[in-house]
Residue frames as a rotation matrix with the C-alpha (Angstrom) as fourth column:
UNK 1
0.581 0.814 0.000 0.00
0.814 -0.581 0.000 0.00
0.000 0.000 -1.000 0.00
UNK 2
-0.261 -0.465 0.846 1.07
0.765 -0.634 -0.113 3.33
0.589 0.618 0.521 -1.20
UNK 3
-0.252 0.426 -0.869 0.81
0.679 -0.562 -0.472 6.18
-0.690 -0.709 -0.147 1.85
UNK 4
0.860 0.501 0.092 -1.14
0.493 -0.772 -0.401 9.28
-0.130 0.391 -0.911 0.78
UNK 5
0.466 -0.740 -0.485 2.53
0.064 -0.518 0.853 11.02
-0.882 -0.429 -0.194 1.33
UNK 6
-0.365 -0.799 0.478 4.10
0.356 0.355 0.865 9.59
-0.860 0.486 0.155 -1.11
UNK 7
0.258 0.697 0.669 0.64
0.966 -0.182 -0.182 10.99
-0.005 0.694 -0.720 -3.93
UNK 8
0.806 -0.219 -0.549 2.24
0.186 -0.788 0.587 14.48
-0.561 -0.576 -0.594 -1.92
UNK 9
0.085 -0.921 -0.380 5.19
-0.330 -0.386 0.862 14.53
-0.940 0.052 -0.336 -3.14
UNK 10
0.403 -0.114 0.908 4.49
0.837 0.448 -0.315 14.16
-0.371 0.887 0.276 -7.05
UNK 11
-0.854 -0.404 -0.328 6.46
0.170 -0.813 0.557 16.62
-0.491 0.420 0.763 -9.25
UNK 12
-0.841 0.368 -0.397 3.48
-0.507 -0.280 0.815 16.66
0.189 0.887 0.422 -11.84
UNK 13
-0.188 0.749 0.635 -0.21
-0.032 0.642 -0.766 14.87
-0.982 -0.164 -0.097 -11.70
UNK 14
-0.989 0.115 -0.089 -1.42
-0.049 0.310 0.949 13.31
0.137 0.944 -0.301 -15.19
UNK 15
-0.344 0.939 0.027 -5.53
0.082 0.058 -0.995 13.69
-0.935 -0.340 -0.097 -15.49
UNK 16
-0.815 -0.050 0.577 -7.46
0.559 0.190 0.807 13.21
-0.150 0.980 -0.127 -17.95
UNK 17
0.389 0.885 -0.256 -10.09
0.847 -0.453 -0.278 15.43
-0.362 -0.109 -0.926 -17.07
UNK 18
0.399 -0.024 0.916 -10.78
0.557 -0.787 -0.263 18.89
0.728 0.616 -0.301 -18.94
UNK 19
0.929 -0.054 0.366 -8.62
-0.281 -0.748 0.602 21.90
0.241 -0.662 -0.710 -17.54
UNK 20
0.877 -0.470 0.102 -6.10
0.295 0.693 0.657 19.50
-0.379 -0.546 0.747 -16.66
UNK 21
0.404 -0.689 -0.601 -2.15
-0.632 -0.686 0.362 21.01
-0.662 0.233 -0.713 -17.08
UNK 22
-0.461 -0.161 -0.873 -1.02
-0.758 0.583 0.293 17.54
0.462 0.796 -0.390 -18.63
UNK 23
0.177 0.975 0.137 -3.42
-0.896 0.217 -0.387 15.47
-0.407 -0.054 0.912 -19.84
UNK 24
0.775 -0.193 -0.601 -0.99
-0.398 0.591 -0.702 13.01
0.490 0.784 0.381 -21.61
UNK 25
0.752 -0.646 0.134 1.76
0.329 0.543 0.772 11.00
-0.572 -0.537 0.621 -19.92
UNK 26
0.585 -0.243 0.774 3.66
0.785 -0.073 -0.616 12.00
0.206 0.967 0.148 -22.70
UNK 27
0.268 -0.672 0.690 3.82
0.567 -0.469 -0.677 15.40
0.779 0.573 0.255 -21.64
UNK 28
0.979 -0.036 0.201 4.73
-0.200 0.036 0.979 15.05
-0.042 -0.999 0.028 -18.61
UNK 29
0.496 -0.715 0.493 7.66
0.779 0.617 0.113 13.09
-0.385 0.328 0.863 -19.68
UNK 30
0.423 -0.144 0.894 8.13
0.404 -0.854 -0.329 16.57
0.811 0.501 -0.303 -21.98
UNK 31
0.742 0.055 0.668 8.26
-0.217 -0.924 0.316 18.70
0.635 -0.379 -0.673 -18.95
UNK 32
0.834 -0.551 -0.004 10.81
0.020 0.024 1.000 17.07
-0.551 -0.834 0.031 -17.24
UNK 33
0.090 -0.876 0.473 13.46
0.993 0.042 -0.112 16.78
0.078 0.480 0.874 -19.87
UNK 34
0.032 -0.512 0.858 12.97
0.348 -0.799 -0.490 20.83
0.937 0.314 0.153 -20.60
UNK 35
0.821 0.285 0.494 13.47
-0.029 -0.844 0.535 21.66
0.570 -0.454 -0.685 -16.56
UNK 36
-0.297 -0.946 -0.127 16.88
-0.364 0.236 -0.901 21.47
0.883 -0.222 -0.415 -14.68
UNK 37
0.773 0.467 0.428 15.39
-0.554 0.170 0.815 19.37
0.308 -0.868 0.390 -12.49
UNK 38
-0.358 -0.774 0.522 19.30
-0.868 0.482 0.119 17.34
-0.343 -0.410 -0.845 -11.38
UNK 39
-0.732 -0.403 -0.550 19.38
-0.434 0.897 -0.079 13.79
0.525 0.181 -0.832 -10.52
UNK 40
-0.885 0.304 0.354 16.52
-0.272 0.279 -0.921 13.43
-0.378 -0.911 -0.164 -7.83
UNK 41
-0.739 0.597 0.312 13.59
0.407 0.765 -0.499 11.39
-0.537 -0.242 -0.808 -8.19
UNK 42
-0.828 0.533 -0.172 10.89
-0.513 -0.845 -0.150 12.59
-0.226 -0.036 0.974 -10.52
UNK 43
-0.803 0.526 0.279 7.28
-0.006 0.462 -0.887 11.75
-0.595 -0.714 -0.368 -9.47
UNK 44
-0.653 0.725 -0.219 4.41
-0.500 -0.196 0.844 11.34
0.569 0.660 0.490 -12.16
UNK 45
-0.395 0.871 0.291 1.01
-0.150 0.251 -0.956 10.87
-0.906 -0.422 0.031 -10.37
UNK 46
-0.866 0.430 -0.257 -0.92
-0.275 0.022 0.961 9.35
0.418 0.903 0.099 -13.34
UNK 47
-0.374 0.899 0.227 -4.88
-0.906 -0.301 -0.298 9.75
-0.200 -0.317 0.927 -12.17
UNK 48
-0.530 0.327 0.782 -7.17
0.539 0.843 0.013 6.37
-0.655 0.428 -0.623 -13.18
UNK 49
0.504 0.513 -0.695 -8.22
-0.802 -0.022 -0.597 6.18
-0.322 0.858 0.400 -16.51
UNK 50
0.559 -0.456 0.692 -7.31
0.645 0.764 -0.018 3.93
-0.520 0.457 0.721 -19.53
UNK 51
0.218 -0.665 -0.715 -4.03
-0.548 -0.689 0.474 5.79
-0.807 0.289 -0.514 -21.17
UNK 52
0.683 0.024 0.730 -3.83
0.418 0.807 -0.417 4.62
-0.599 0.591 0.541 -24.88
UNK 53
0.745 -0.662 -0.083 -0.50
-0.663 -0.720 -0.206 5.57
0.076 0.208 -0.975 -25.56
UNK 54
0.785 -0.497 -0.370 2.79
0.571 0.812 0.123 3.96
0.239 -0.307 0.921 -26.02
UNK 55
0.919 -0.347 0.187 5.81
-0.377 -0.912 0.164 6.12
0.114 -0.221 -0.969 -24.22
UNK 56
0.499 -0.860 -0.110 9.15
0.714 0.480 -0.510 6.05
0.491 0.176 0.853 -24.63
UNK 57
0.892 -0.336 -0.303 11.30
0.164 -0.384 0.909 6.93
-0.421 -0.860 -0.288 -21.72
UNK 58
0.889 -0.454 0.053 14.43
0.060 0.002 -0.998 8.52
0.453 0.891 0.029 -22.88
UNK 59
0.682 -0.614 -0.398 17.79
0.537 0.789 -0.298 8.45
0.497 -0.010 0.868 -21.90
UNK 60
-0.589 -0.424 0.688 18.37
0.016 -0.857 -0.515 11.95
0.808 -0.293 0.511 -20.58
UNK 61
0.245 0.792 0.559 15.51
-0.582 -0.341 0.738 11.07
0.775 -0.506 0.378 -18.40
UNK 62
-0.231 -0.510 -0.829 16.56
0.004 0.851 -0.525 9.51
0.973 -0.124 -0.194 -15.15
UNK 63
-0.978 -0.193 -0.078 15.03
0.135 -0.305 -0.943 8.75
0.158 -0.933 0.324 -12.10
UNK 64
-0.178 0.979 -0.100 11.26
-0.383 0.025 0.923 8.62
0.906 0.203 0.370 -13.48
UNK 65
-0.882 0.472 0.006 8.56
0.394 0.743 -0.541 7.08
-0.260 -0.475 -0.841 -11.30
UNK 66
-0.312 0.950 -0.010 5.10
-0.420 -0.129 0.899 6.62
0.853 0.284 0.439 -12.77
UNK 67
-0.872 0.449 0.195 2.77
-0.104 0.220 -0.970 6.30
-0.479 -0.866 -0.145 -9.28
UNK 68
-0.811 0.574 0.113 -0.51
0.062 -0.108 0.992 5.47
0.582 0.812 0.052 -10.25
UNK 69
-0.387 0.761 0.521 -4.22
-0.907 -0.417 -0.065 4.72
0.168 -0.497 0.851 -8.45
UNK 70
0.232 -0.039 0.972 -3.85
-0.636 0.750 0.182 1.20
-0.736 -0.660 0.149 -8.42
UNK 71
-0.895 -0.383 -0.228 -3.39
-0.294 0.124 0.948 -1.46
-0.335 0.915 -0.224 -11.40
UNK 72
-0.256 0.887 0.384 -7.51
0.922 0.344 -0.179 -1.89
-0.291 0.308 -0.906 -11.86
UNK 73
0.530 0.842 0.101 -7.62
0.753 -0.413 -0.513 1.71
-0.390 0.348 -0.853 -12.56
UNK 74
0.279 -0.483 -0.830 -4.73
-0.815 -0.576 0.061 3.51
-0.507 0.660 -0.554 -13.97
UNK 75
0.460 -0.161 0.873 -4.16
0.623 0.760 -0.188 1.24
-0.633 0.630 0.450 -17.19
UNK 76
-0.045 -0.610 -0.791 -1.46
-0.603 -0.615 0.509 2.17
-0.797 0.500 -0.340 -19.47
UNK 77
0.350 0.413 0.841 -2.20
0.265 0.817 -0.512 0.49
-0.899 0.401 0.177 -23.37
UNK 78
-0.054 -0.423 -0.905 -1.05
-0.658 -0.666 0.351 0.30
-0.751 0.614 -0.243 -26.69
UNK 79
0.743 0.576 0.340 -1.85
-0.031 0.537 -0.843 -1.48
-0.669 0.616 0.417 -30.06
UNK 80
-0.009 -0.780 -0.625 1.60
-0.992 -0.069 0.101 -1.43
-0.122 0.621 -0.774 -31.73
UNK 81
0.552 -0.318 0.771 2.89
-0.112 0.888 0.446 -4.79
-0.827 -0.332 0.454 -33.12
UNK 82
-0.265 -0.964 0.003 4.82
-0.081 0.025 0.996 -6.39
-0.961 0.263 -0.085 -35.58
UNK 83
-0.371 0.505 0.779 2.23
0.926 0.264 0.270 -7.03
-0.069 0.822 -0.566 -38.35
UNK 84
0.255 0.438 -0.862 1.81
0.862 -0.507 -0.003 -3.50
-0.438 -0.743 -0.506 -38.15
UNK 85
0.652 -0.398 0.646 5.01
0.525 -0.378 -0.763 -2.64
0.548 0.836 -0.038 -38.90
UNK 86
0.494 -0.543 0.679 6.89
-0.826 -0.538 0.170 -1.69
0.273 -0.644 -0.714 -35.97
UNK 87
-0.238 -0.960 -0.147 9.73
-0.707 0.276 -0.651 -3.07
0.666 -0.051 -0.744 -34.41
UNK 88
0.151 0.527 -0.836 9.55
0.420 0.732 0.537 -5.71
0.895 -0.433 -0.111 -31.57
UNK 89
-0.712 -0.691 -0.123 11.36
0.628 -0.549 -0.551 -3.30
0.313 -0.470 0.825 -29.74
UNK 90
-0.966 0.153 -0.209 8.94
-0.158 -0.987 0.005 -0.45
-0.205 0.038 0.978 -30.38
UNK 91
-0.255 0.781 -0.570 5.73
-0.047 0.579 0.814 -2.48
0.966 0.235 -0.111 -29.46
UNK 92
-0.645 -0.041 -0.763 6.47
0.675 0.437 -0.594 -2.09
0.358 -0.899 -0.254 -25.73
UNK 93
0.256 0.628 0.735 4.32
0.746 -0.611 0.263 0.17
0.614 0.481 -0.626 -24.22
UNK 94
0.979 -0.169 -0.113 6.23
-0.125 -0.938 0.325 1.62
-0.161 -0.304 -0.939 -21.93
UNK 95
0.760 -0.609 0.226 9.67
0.569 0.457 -0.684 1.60
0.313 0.648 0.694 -23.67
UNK 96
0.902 -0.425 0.069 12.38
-0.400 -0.768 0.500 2.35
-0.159 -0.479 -0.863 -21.21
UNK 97
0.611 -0.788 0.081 15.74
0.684 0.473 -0.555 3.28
0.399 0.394 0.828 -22.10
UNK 98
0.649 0.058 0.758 16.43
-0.370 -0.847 0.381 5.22
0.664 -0.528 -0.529 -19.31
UNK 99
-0.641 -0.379 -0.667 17.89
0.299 0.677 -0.672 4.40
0.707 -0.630 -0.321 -15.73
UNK 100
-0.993 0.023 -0.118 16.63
0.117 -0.041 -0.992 3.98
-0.027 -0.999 0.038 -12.90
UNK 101
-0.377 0.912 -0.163 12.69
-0.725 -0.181 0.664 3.97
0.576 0.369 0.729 -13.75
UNK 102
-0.971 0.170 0.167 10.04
-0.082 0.419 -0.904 2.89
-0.224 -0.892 -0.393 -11.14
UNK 103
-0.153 0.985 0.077 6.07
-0.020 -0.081 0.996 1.91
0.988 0.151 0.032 -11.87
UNK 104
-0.922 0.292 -0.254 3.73
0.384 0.776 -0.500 1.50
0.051 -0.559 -0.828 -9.08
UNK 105
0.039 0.982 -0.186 0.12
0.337 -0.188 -0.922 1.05
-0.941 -0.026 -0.338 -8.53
UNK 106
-0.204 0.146 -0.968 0.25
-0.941 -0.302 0.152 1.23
-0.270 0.942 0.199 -12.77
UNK 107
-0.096 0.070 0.993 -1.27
0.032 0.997 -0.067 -1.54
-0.995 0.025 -0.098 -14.67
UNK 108
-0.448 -0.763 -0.467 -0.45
-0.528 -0.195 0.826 -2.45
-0.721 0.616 -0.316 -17.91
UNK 109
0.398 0.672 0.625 -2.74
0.075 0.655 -0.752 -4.10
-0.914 0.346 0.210 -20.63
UNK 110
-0.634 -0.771 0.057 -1.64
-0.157 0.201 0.967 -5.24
-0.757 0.604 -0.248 -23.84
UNK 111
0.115 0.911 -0.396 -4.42
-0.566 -0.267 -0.780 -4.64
-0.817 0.314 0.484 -26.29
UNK 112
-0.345 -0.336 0.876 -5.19
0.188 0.890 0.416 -6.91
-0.920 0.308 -0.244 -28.87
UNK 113
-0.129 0.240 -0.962 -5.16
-0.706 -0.704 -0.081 -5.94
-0.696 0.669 0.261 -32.52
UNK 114
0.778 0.270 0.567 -6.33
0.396 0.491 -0.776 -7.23
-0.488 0.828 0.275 -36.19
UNK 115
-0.109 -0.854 -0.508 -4.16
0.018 -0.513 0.858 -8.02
-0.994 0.084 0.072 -38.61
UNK 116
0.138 0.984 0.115 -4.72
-0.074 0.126 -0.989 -7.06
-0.988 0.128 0.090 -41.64
């Protein structure tokens, strides 16, 4: 179990509701590369919803931690594959080539697609 403290100390919250500063995991991910934020932990609160998105964690980015709302209700998803046309690589959906990178309380759902 995840103390309320720890939801306290995000750098950023992800929501998908209207109004919302970022509304995409994505750009979140954005805002931390363009601030001088050092070496220390940065916190993404991602809200529940279903996030259909595949994100690639980059290599300048270190120290991530996606926190979520549990793994029945923040789902991260994506529909890449290889019959597609994408790499096997570049099918993950969260594609980290980072260090140090933490999930929790994120769940993860591999959507099934038509090929066609």
């Amino acid at each position: 179990m995840v103390s309320e403290s720890v939801y306290s100390k995000a750098n950023v919250t992800v929501s998908q509701a209207q109004g919302s500063k970022f509304r995409t995991i994505q750009s979140a991910l954005d805002y931390a590369v363009s601030i001088n934020r050092g070496d220390g932990r940065f916190i993404i609160y991602i809200k529940r919803g279903m996030y259909r998105v595949n994100v690639e964690i980059r290599f300048d980015l270190k120290n991530i931690m996606f926190l979520g709302d549990g793994l029945r209700y923040t789902i991260i998803t994506g529909n890449r594959s290889v019959a597609r046309g994408f790499t096997t690589y570049s099918t993950a959906i969260v594609g980290k080539i980072s260090q140090f990178c933490k999930m929790d309380r994120t769940g993860f759902l591999n959507t099934p697609h038509e090929v066609q």
